[in-house]
N, CA, C and O of each residue as an XYZ file, in Angstrom:
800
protein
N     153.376     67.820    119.972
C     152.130     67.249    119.529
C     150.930     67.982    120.162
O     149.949     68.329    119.504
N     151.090     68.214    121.622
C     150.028     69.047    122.032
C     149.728     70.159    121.370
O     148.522     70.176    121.121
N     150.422     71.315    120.882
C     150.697     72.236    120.602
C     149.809     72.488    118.998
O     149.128     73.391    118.513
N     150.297     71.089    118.552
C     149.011     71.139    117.309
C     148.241     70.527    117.289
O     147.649     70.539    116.210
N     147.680     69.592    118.350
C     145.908     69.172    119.283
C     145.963     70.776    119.339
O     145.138     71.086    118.479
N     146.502     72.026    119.900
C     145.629     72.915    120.438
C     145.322     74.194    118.950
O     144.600     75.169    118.742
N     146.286     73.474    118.283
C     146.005     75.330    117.064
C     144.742     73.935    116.529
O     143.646     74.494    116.559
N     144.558     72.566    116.126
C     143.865     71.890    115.407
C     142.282     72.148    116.297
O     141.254     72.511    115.725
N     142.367     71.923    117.488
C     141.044     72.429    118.423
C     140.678     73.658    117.988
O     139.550     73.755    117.504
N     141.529     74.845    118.060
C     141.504     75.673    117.948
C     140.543     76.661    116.373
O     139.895     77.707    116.356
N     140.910     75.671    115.293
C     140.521     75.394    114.253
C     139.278     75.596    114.062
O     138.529     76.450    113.588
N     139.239     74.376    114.656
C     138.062     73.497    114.986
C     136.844     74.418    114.753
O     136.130     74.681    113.785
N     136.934     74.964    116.609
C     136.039     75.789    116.917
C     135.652     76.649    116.347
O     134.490     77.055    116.342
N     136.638     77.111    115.718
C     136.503     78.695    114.744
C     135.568     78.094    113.710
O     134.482     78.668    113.631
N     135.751     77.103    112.934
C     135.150     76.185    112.142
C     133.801     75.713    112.322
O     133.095     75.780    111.316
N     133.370     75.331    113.190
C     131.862     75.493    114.274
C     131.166     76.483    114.730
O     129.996     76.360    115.094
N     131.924     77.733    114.760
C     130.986     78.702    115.111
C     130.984     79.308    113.720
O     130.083     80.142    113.637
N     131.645     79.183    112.653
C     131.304     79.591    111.298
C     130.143     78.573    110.917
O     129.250     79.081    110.239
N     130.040     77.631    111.136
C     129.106     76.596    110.174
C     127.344     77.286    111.245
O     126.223     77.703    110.953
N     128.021     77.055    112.290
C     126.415     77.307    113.027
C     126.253     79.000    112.849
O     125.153     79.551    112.813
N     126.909     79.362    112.797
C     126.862     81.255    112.436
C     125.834     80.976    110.854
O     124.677     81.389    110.769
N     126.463     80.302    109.849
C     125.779     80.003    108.708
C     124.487     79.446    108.715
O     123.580     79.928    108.035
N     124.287     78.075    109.725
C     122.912     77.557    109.406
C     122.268     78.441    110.048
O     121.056     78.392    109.841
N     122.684     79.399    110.896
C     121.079     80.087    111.722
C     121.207     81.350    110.701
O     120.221     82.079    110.814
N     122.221     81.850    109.660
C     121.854     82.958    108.986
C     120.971     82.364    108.032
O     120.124     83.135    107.582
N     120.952     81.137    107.592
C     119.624     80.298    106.292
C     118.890     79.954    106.833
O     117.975     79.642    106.071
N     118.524     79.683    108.305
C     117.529     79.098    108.835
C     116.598     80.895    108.885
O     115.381     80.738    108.791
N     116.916     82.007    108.978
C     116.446     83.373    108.737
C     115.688     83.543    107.684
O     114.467     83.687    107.621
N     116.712     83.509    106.622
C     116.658     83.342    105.607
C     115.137     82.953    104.838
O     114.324     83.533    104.119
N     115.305     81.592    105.470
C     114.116     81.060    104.681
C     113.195     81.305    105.624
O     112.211     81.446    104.898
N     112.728     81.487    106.936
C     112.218     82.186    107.720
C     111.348     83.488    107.173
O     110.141     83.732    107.176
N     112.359     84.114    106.764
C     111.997     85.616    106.166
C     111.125     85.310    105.064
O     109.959     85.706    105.069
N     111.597     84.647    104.138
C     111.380     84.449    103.126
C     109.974     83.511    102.841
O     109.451     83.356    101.737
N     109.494     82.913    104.177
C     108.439     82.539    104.078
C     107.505     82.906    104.837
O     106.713     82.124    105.363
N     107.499     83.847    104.942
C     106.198     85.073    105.803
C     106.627     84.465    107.424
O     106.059     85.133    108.288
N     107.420     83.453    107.937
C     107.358     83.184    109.287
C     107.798     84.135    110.519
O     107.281     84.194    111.635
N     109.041     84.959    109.939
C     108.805     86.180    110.426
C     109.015     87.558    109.960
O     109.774     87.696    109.001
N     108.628     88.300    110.328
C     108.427     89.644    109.663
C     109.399     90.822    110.170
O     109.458     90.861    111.399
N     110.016     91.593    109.644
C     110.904     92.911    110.105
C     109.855     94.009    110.820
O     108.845     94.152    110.131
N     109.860     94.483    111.539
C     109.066     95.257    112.013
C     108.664     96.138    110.960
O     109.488     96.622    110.185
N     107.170     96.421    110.878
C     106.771     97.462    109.691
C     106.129     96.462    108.530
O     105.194     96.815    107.812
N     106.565     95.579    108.477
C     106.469     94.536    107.341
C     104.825     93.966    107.287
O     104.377     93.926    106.141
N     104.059     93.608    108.169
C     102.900     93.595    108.826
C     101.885     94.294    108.200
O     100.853     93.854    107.693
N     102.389     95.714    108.310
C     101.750     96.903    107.887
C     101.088     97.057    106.270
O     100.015     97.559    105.934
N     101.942     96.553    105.599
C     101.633     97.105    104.046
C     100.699     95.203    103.826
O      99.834     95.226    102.951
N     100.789     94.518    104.175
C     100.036     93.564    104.285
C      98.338     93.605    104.920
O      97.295     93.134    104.469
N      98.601     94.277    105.975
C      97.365     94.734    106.601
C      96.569     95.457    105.851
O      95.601     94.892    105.342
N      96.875     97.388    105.524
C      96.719     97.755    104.217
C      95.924     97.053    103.384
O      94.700     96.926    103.403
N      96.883     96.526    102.514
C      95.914     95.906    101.359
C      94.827     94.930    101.732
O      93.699     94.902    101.240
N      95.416     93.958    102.867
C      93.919     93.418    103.372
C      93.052     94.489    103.403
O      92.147     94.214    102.615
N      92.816     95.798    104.012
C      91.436     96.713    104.377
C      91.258     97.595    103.428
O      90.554     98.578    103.660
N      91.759     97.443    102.390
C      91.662     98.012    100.786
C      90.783     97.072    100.170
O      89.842     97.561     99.545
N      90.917     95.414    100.224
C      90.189     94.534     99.466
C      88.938     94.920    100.264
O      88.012     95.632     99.876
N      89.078     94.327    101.432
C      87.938     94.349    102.396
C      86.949     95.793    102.042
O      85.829     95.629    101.558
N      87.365     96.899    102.270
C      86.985     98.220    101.881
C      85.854     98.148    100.573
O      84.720     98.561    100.816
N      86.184     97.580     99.067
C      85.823     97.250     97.873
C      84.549     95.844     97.993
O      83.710     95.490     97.165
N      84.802     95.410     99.097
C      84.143     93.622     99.258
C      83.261     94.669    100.289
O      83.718     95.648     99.699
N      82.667     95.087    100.993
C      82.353     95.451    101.775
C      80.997     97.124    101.577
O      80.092     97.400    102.363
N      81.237     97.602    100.766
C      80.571     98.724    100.258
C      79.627     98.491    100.008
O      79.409     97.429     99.425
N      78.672     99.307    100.304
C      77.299     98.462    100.191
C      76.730     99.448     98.908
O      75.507     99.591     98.897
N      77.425    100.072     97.936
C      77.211    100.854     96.566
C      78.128    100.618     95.619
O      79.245    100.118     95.752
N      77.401    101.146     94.315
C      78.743    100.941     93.348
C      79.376    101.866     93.704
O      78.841    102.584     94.548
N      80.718    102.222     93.234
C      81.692    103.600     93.306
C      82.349    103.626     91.998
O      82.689    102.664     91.309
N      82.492    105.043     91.732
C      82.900    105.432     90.257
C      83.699    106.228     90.599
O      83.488    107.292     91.182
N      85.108    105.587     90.122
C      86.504    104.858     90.046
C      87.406    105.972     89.260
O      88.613    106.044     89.494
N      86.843    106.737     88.426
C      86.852    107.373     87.412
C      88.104    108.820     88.118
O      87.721    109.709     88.878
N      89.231    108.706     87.715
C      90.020    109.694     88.039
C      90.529    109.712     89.658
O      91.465    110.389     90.083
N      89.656    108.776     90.472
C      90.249    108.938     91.847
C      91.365    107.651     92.064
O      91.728    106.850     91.203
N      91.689    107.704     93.162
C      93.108    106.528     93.453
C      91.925    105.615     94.188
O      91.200    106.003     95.105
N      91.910    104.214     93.512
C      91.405    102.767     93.637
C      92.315    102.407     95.560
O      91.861    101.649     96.416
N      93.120    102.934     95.626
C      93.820    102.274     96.911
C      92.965    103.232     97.917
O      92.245    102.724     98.777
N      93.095    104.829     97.744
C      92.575    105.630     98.680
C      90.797    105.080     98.980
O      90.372    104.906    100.122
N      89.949    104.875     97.731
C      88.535    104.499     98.236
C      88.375    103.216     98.947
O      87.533    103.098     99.837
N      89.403    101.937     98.473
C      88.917    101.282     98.992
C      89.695    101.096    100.354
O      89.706     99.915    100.699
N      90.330    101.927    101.195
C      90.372    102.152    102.516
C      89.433    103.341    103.212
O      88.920    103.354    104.331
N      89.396    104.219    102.270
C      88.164    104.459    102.648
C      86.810    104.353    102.899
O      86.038    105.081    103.524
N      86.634    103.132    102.195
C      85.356    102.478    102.412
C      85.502    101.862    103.693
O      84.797    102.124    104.667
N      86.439    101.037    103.663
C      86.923    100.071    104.930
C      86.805    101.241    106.472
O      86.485    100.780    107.567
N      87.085    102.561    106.293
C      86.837    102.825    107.148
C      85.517    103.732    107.545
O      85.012    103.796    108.665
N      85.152    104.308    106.544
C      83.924    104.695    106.790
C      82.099    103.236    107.177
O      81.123    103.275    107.925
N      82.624    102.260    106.141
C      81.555    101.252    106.367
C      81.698    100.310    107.705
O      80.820     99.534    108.081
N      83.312    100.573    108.538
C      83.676     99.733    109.409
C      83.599    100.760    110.738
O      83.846    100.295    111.850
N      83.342    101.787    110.619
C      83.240    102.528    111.816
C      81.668    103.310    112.148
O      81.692    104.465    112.575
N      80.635    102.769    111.975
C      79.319    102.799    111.748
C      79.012    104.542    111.191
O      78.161    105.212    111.775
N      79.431    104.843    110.579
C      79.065    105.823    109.704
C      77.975    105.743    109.088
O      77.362    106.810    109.117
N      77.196    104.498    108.247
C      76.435    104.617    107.660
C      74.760    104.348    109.141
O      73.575    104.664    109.034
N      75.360    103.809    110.059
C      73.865    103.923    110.974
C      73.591    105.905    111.372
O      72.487    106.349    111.689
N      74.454    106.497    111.284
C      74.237    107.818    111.719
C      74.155    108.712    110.579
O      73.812    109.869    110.821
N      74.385    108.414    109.491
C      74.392    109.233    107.934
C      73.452    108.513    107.315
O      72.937    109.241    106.467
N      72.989    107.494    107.311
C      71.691    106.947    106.373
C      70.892    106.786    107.058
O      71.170    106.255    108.133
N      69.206    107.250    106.707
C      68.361    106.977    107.575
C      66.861    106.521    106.430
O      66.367    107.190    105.522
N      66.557    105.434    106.840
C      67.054    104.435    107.896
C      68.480    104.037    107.612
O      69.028    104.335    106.551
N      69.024    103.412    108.498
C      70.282    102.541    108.203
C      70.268    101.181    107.343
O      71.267    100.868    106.695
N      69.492    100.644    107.349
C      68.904     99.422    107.529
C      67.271     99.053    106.042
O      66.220     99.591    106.387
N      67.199     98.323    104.776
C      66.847     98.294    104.318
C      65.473     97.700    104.826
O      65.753     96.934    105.748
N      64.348     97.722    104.655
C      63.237     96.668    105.598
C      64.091     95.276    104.948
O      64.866     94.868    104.083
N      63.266     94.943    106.113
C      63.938     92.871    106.467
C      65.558     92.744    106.487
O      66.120     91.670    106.700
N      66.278     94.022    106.228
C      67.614     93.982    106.370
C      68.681     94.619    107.648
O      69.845     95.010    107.557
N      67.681     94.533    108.950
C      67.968     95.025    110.065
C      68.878     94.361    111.286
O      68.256     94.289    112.346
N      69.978     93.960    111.316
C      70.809     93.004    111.795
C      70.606     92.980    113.004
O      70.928     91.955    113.605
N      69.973     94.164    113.785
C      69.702     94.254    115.139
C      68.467     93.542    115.367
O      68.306     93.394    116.578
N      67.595     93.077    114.731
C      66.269     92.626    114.944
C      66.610     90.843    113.926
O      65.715     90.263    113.311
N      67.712     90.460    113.998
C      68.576     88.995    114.043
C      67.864     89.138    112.500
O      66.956     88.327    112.324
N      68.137     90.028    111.387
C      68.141     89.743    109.706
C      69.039     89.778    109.294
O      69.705     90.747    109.658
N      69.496     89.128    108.611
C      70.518     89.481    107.300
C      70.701     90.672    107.160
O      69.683     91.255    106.787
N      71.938     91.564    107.359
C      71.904     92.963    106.965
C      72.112     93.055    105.383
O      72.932     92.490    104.660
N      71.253     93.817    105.138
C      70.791     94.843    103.946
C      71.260     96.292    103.866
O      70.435     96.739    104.663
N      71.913     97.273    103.527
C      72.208     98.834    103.637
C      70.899     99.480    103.010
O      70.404     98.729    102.169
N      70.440    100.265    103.128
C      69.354    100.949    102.798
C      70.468    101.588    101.976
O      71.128    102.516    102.444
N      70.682    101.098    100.750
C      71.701    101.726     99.641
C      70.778    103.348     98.588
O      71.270    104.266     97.932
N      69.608    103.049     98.861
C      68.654    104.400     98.132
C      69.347    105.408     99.299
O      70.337    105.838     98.707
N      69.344    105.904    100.411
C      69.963    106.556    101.126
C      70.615    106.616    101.528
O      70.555    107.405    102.470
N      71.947    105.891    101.305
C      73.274    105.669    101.869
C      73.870    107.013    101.935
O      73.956    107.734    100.940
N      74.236    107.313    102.981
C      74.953    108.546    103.830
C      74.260    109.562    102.979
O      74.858    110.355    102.253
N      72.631    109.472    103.146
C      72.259    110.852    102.329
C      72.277    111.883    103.629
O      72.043    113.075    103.431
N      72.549    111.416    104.906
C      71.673    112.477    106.136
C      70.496    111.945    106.522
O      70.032    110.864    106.160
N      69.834    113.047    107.566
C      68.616    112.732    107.855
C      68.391    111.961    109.128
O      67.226    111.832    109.504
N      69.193    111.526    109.710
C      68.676    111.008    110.995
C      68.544    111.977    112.367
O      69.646    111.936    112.912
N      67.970    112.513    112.849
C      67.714    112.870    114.084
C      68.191    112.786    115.223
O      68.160    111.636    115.660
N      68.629    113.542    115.900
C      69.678    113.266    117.319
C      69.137    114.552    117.991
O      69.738    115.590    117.711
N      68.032    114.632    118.883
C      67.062    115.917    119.098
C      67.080    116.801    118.255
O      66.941    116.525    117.064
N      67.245    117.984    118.665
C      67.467    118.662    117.778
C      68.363    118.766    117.097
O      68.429    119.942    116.738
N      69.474    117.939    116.507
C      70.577    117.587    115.512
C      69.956    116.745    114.259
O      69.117    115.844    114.292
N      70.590    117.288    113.215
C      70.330    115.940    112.508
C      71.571    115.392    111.407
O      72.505    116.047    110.944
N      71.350    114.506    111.266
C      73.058    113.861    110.672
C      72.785    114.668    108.950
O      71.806    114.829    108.221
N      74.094    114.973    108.890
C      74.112    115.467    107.327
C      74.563    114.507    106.106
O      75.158    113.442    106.272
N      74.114    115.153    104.602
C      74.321    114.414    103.666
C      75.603    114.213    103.282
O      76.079    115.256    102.835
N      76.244    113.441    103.273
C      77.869    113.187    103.217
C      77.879    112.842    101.646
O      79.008    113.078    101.215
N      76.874    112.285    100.465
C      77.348    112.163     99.325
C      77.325    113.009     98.557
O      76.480    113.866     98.817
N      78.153    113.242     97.288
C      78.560    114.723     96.318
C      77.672    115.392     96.020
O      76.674    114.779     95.644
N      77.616    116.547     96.035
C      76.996    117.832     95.608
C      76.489    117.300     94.402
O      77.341    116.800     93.667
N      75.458    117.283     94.059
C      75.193    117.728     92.926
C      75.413    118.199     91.741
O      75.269    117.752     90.603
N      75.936    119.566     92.364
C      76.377    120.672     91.551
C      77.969    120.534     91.368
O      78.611    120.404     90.327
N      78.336    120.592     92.486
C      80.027    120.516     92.501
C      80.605    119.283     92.360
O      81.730    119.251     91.860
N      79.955    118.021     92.770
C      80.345    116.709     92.773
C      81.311    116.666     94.216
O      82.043    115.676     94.230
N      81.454    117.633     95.530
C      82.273    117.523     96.531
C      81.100    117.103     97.619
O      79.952    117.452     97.896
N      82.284    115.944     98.160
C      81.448    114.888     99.337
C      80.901    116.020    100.443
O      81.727    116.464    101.241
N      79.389    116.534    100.505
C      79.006    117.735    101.521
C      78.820    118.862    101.200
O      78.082    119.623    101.826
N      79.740    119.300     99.712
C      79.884    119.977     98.838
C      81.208    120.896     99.876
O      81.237    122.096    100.149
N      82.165    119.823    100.259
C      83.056    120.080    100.736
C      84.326    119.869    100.434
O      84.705    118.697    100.453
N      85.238    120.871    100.105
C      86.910    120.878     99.499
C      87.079    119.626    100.523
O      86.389    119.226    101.461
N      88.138    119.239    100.014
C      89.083    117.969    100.948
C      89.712    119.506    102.160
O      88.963    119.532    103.136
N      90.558    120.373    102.227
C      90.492    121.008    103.292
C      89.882    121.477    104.174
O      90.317    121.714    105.301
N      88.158    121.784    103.533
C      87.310    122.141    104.512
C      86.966    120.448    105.243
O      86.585    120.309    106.405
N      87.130    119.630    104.561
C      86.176    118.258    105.326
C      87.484    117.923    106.452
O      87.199    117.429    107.543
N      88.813    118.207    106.122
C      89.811    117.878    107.062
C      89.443    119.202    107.654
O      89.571    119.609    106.499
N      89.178    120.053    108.196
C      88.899    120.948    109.393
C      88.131    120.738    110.032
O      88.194    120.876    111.254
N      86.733    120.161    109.121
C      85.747    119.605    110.265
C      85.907    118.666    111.268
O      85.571    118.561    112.448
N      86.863    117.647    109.999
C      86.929    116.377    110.881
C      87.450    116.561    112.235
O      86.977    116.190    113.310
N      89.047    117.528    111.839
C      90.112    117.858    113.070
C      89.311    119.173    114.003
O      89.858    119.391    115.084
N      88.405    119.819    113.765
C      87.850    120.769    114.602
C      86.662    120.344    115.438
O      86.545    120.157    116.649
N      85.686    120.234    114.270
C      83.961    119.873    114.743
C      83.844    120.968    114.245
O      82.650    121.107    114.509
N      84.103    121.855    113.743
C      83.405    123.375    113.681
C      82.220    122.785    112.371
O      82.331    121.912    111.511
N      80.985    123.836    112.767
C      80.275    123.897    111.824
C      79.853    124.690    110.573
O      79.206    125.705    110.313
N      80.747    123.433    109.730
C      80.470    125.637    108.456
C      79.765    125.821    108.057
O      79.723    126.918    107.500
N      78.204    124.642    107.954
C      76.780    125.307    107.757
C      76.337    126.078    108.795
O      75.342    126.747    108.515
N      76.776    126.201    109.941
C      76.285    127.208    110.903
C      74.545    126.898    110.911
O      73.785    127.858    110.783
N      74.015    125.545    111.064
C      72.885    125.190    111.173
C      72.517    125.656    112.563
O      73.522    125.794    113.260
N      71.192    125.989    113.283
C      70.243    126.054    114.338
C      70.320    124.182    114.749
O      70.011    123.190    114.089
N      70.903    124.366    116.194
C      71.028    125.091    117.194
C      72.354    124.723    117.265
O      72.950    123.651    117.159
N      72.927    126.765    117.631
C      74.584    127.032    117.455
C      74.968    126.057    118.743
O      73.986    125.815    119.445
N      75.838    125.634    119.053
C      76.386    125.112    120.024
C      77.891    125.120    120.172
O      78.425    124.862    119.093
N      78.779    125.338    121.185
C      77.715    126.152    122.658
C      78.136    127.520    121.638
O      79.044    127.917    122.368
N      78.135    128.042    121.038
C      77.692    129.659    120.741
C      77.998    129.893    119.406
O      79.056    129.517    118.901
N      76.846    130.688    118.614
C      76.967    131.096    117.267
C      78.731    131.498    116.868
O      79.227    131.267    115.765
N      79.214    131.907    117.624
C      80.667    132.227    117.223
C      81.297    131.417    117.302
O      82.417    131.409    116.791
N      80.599    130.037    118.253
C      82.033    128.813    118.136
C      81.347    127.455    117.879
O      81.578    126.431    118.523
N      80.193    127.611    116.526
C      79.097    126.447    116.622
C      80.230    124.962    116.043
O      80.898    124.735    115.034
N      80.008    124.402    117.030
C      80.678    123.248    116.978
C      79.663    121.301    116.671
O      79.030    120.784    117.592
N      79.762    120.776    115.556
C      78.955    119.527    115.731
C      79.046    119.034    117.166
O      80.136    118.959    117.733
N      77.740    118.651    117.838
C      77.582    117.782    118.551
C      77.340    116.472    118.812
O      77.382    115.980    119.939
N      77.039    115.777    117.609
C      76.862    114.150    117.558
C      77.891    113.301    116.941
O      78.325    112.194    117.260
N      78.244    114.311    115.724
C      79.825    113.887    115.002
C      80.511    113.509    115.715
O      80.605    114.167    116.752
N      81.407    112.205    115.572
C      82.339    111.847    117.331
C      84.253    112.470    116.725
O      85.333    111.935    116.975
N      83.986    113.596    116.001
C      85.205    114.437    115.862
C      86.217    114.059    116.724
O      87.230    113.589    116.205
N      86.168    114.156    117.882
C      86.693    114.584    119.011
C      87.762    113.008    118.548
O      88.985    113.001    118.406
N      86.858    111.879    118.406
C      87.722    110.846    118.245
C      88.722    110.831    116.828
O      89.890    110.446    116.775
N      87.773    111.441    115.567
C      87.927    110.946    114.553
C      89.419    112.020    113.748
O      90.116    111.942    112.736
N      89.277    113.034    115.048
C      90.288    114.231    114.288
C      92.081    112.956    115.334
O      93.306    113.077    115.377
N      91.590    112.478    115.607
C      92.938    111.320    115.762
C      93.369    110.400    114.372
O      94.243    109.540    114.268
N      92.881    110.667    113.853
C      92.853    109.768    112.336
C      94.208    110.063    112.005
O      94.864    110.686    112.839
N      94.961    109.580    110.481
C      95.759    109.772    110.518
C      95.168    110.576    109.368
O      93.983    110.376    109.102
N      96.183    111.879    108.324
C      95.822    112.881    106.708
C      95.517    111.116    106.110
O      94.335    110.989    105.793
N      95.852    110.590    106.033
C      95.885    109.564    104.884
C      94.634    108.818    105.488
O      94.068    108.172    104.606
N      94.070    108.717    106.639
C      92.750    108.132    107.014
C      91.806    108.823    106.472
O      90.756    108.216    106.266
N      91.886    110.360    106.058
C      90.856    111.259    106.509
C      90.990    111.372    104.921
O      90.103    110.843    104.251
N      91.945    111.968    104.334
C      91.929    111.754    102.808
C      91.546    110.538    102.307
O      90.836    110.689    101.312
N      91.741    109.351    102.610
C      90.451    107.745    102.149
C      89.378    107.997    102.456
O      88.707    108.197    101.444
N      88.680    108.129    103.567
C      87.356    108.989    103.990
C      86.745    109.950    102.909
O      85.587    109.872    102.498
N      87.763    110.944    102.471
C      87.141    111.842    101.298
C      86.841    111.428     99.891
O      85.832    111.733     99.256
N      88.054    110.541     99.400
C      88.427    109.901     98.214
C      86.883    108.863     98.311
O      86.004    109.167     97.505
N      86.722    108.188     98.865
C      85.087    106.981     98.999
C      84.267    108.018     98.982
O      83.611    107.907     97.946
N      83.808    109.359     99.799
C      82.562    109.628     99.705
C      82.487    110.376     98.609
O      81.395    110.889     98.369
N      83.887    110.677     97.462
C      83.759    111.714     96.177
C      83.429    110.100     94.926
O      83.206    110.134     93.716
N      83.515    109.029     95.740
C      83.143    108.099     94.575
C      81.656    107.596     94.963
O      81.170    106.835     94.128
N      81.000    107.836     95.880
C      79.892    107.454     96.065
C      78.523    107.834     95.306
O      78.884    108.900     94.808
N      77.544    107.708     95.002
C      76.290    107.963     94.319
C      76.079    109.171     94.988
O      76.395    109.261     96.174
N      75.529    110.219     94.317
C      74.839    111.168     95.334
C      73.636    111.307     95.135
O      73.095    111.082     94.052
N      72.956    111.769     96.351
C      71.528    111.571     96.896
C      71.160    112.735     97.293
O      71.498    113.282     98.343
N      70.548    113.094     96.574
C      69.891    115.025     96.816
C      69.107    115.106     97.893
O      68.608    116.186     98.213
């Protein structure tokens, strides 16, 4: 009799760690299945599209949409309008009565949005929206604007060379940080300023 108390225990257990093996694989399950927890990475493509909407909600211009990728501008907006780009590329920054630093409602001075023009001694911030002529953000290939970004070099070779006509490098541009970006940061960056208005 003992002998089958012990294969029936025996059973048992096997029987119990199958049932609780089961409820914690559905208790996952629906876990997973209801955003409670996430696989590593999973986060990511959620985030994303949050700063894609945000990017589009956030632009202080229209953008014309027309042949470029809708996902690339509106992270590129998100990161160009979220990393103060437009206080150092639009000048003013700030529309009158729309000056957030002087406690207004911010306004974008959207007539000059990233036309250039602000002053940093003798520096002055350049026009980041499309050529004119070419329709390129600076009137810059996507490879030349990824060299600047990742170098600083200057390929207008504007006065004053710094530190030397042979190695004139931007000095106010914060490169140094921005060539950490990721190709796909820096290509959204390009993709927004080739949809932006341009401002001669």
């Amino acid at each position: 009799m003992r002998k089958i108390m012990r294969k029936f225990d025996g059973a048992k257990r096997r029987w119990m760690v199958l049932l609780a093996t089961a409820v914690a694989l559905l208790v996952t399950l629906v876990l997973v299945g209801s955003g409670g927890i996430r696989a590593q990475g999973d986060g990511d493509a959620d985030e994303h599209e949050s700063k894609i909407r945000t990017g589009f909600a956030i632009s202080p211009v229209e953008l014309d949409l027309k042949g470029k990728n809708p996902a690339l501008v509106g992270l590129g907006s998100y990161l160009v309008n979220t990393q103060t780009c437009n206080e150092c590329h639009t000048q003013p920054a700030f529309a009158p009565g729309g000056n957030p630093f002087l406690g207004q409602p911010e306004v974008i001075n959207t007539a000059g949005y990233l036309a250039g023009g602000r002053a940093f001694g003798p520096f002055i911030s350049r026009n980041l929206t499309p050529d004119p002529e070419t329709g390129l953000p600076a009137g810059l290939t996507l490879g030349a604007f990824i060299l600047v970004m990742r170098t600083g070099v200057d390929l207008d070779n504007r006065l004053p060379h710094v530190p030397s006509a042979e190695n004139d490098l931007l000095q106010v541009m914060p490169w140094p940080a921005i060539r950490k970006m990721t190709d796909q940061d820096l290509e959204a960056i390009y993709e927004y300023l080739l949809s932006i208005p341009s401002v001669p």
